[in-house]
C-alpha positions, -999 to +999 in steps of 0.1 A: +000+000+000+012+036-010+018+061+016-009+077+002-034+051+003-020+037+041-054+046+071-047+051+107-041+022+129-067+010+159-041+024+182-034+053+160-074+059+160-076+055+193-045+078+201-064+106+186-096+105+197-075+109+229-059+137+220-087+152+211-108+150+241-078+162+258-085+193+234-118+196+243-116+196+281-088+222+279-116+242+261-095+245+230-117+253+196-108+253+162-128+276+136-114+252+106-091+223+096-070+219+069-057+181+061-035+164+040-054+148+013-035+115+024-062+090+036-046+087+073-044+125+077-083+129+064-092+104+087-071+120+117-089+154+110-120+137+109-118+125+148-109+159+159-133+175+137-158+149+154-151+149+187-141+188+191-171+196+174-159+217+149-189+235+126-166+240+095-164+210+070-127+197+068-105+214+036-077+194+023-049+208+006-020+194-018+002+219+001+003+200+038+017+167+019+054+162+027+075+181+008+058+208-008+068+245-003+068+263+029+056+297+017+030+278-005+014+263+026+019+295+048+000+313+019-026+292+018-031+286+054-032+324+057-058+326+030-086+314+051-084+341+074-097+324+106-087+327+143-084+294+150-069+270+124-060+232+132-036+219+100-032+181+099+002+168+083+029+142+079+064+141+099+090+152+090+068+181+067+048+195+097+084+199+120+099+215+095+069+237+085+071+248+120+106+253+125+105+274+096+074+295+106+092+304+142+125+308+130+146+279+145+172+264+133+165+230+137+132+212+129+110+203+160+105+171+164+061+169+159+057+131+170+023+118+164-009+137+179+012+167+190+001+198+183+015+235+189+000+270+191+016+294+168+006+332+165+012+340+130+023+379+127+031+380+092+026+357+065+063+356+061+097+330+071+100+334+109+066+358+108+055+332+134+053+331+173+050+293+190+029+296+220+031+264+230+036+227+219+017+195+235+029+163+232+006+134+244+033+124+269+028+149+285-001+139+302+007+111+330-031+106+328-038+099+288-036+065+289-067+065+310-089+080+287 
């Protein structure tokens, strides 16, 4: 099976619907989400989407598939002109993305079902701030969800 064609796991199903009730109880709120058109990253979006209760059908985008252009996907990201967006990508694309939004050096390392908080100020390289980054480790009580 392609990479394209390859669907979440149980565990990786299960892993997200996690993380996104985690979401949820921390009151967190999306106003879109923008996917990967590959079938695991539709189907990820499609949890949060579900679970978070988002109102906004999902919007995939050729740009969030590994290795297409930075400035491409900023652009279109910043198109939509919404408070809160949630963009659902592919490692090692989504680190780098990221890195390259805030300005770092070195890519972050965006395991699976992270997520970060970045304050875009200009639609530019390093026009980004990162508020914060969640990992599900984090949480000593996730795996009782």
């Amino acid at each position: 099976m392609s990479d394209f064609e390859r669907e979440l796991t149980d565990i990786g199903r299960k892993n997200t619907e996690k993380m996104a009730i985690i979401l949820k109880r921390m009151n967190l709120k999306f106003d879109l989400i923008v996917s990967s058109p590959l079938v695991r990253a539709v189907q990820t979006a499609k949890i949060f989407h579900d679970v978070m209760g988002v109102q906004s059908e999902i919007i995939t985008t050729n740009e969030l598939i590994p290795g297409s252009d930075f400035k491409s996907l900023l652009n279109i990201l910043f198109s939509f002109g919404v408070g809160n967006l949630l963009a659902v990508g592919h490692e090692p694309h989504l680190g780098e993305f990221l890195s390259w939004l805030v300005g770092l050096p070195k890519p972050v390392e965006f395991k699976k079902n992270s997520i970060a908080c970045i304050e875009i100020l200009m639609p530019v390289e390093a026009g980004g701030n990162l508020k914060w980054l969640i990992h599900p480790d984090m949480f000593s009580w996730f795996e009782t969800i």
